[in-house]
N, C-alpha and C positions, 0 to 999 in steps of 0.2 A: 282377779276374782277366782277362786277353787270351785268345781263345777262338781257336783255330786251326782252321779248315775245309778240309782238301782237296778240291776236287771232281774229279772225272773226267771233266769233259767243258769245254768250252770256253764255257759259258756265263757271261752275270756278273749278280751278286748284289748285293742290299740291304739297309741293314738297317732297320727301322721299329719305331717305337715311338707306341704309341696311333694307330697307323694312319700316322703322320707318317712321311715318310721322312728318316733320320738320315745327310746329304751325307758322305761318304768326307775325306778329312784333304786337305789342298792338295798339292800336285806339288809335290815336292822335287830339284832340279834339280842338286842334286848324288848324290846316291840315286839318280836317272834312276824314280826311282818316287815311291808315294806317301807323303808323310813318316810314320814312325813310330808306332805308338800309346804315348801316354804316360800314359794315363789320367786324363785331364780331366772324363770325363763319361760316363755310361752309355750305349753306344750308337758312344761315337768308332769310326770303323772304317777301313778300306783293304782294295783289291780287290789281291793282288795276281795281273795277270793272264797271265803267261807262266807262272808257276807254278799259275796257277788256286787261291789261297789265300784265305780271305775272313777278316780276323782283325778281331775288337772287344773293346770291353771291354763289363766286365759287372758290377753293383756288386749288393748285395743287393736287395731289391725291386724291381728293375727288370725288367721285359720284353720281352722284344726279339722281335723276327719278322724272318727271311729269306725274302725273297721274292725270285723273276728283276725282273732289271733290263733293260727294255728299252736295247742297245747293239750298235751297229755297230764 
């Protein structure tokens, strides 16, 4: 399932799993953003940041954690 986050603030987010940090999907350059979640794996994610949206996936026994991402 793709998990949809609005945040209200202008801050950006991560997603980690067993502490690991789980990298955002590559820049898609025709999108002008970050490409798609397609569900590959628990964890896949994109920030998207004009809308301040944080979406992943999420498979059964997986655990994930949102934490701030340190970014400029």
């Amino acid at each position: 399932m793709t998990i949809r986050i609005a945040y209200p603030d202008a801050s950006s987010y991560q997603i980690k799993i067993d502490n690991n940090r789980i990298p955002m999907n590559e820049w898609d350059d025709s999108l002008r953003m970050y490409r798609k979640i397609e569900g590959n794996f628990c964890g896949e994610n994109r920030f998207i940041g004009v809308k301040n949206i944080l979406e992943f996936y999420l498979t059964v026994d997986c655990d994930v954690f949102i934490a701030p991402r340190d970014a400029i």
